[in-house]
Z-matrix of the N, CA and C atoms (Angstrom, degrees):
N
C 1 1.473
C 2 1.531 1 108.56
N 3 0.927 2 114.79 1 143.20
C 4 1.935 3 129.79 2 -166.14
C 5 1.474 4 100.72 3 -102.51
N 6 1.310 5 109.62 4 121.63
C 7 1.449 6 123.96 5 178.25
C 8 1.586 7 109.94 6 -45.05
N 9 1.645 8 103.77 7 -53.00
C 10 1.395 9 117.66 8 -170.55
C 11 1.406 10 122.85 9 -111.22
N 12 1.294 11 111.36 10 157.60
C 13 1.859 12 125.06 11 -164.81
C 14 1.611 13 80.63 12 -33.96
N 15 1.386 14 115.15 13 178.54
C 16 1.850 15 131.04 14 147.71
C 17 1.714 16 95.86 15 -98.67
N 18 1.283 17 81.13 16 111.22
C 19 1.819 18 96.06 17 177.59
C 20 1.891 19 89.21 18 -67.82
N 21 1.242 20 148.28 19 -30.70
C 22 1.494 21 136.46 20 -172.99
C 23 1.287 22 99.20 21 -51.09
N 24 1.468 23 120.92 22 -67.31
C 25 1.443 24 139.94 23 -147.72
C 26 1.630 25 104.30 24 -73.66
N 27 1.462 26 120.76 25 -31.18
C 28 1.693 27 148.15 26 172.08
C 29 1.723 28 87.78 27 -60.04
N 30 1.184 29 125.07 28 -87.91
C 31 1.558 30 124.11 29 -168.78
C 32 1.480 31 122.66 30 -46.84
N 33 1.593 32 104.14 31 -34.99
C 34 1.570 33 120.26 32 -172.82
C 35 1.762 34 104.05 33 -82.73
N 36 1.243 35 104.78 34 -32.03
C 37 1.599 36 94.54 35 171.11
C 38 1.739 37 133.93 36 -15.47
N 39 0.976 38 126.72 37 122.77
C 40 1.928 39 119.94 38 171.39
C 41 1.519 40 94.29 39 -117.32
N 42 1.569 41 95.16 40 107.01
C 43 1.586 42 97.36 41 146.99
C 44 1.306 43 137.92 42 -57.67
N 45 1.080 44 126.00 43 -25.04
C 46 1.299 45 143.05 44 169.33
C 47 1.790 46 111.20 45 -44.87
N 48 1.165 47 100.07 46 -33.37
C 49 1.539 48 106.71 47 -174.31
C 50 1.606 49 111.16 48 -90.95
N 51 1.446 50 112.35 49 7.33
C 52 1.639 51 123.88 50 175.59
C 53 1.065 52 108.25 51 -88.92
N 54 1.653 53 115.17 52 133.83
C 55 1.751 54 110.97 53 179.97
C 56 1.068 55 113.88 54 -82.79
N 57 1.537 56 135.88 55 137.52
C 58 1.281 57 124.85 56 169.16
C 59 1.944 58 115.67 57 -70.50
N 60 0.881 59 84.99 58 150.78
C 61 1.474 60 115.45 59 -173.05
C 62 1.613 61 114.86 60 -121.24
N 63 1.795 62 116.64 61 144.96
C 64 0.979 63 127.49 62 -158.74
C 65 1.658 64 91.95 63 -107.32
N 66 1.307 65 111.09 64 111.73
C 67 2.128 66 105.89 65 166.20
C 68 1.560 67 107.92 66 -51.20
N 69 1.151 68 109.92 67 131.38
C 70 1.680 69 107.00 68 147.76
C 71 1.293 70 102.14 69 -91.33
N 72 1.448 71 122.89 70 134.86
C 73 1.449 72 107.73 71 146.00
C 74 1.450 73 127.56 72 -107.70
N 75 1.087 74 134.48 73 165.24
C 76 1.437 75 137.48 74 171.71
C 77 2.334 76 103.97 75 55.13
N 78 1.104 77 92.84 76 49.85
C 79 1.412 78 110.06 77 -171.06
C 80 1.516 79 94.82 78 -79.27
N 81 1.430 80 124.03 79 -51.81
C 82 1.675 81 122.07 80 176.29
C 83 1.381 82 132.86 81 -24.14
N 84 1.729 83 84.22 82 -62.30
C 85 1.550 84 86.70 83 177.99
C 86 1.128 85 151.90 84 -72.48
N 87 1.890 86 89.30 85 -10.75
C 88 1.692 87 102.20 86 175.48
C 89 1.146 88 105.79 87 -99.00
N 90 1.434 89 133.99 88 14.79
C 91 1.457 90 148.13 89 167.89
C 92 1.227 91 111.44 90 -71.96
N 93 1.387 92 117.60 91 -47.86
C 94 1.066 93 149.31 92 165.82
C 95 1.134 94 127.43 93 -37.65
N 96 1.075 95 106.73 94 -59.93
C 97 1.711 96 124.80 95 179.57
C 98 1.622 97 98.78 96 -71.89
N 99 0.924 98 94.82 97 -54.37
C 100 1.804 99 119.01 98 -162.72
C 101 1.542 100 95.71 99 -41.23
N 102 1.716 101 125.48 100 -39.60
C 103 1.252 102 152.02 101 -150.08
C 104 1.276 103 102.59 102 -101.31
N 105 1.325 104 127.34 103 -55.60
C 106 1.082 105 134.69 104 139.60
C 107 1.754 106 140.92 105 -6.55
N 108 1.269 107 95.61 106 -67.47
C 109 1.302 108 106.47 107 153.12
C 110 1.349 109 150.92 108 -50.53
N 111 1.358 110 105.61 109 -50.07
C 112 1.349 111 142.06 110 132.38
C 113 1.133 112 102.92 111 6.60
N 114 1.254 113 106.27 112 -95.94
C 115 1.625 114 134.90 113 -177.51
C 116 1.266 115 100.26 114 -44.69
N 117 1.065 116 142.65 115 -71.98
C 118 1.612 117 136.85 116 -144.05
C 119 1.832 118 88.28 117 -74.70
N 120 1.298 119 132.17 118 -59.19
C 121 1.598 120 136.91 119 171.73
C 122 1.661 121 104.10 120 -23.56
């Protein structure tokens, strides 16, 4: 096993082949609540 990344596979990379993805942000807190609720129901 190799201490470090493989710099080959690092250079050869295509981003192009990465799916884009949608950010959630601030997803916790309405988890939260959401969970929250829950409970008292």
């Amino acid at each position: 096993m190799a201490d470090g990344p493989d710099m080959g596979e690092i250079a050869s990379f295509d981003k192009a082949k990465l799916k884009k993805m949608e950010i959630q942000k601030n997803a916790l807190p309405e988890t939260i609540e959401q969970e929250k609720w829950s409970e008292i129901s």
